[in-house]
C-alpha positions in Angstrom: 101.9 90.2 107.3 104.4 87.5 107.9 105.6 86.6 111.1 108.8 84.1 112.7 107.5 80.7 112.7 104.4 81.4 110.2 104.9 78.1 107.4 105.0 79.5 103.8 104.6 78.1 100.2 106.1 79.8 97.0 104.1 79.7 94.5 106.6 79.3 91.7 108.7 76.8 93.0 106.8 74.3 94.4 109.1 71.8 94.9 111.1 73.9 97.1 108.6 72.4 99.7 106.9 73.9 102.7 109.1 76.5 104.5 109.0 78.5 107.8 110.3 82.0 107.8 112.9 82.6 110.2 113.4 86.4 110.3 110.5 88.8 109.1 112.2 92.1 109.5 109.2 95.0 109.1 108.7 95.9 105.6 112.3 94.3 104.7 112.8 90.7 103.0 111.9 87.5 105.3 114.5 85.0 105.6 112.6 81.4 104.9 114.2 78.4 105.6 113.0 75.5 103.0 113.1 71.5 103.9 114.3 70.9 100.3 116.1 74.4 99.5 117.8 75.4 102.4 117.5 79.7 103.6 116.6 82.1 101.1 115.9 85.5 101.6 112.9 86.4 99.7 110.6 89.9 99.4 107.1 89.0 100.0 105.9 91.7 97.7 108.1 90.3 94.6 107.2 86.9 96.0 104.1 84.8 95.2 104.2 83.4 99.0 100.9 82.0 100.6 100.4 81.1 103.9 100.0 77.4 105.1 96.9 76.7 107.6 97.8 74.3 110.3 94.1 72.2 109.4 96.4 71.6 105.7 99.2 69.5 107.1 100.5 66.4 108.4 103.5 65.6 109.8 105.8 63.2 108.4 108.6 62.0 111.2 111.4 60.2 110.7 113.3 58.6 113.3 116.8 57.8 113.2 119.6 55.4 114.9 123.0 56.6 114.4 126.3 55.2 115.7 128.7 57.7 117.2 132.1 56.9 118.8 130.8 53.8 119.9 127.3 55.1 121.3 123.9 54.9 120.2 122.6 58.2 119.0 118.7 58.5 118.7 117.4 61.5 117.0 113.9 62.4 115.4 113.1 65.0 112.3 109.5 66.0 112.0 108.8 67.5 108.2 105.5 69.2 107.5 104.1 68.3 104.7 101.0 69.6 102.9 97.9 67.4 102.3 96.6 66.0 98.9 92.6 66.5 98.1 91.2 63.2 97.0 89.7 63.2 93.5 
């Protein structure tokens, strides 16, 4: 059902954000790394998990400057995050 790179919501805890399963052993528990969580090892069948559709996102990115031993460091994060329906 679930397969590496597929993005995942849990149902139940929301605010764990949107995560992207890392390992999806067959028929064994998926190892899902969440942006505000961190990994968790979770059972899809115990698990209200539901699929997130490329057409629901946009990407946040944040782009960074850091200083390291006297050198400029540039680096970039790019967070998926789920859009809002207007009302």
């Amino acid at each position: 059902m679930f397969r590496k790179g597929d993005l995942v919501r849990h149902g139940t805890m929301p605010s764990w954000g949107i995560g992207s399963v890392v390992k999806a052993p067959r028929g064994g528990n998926l190892l899902i790394r969440f942006e505000q969580a961190g990994d968790k090892l979770i059972h899809p069948g115990y698990a209200p998990l539901t699929m997130v559709r490329e057409d629901e996102l946009l990407y946040l990115v944040i782009r960074e400057v850091q200083i390291k031993r006297g050198r400029t460091v540039k680096t970039a994060r790019v967070i998926p995050v789920v859009k809002r329906e207007r009302e």
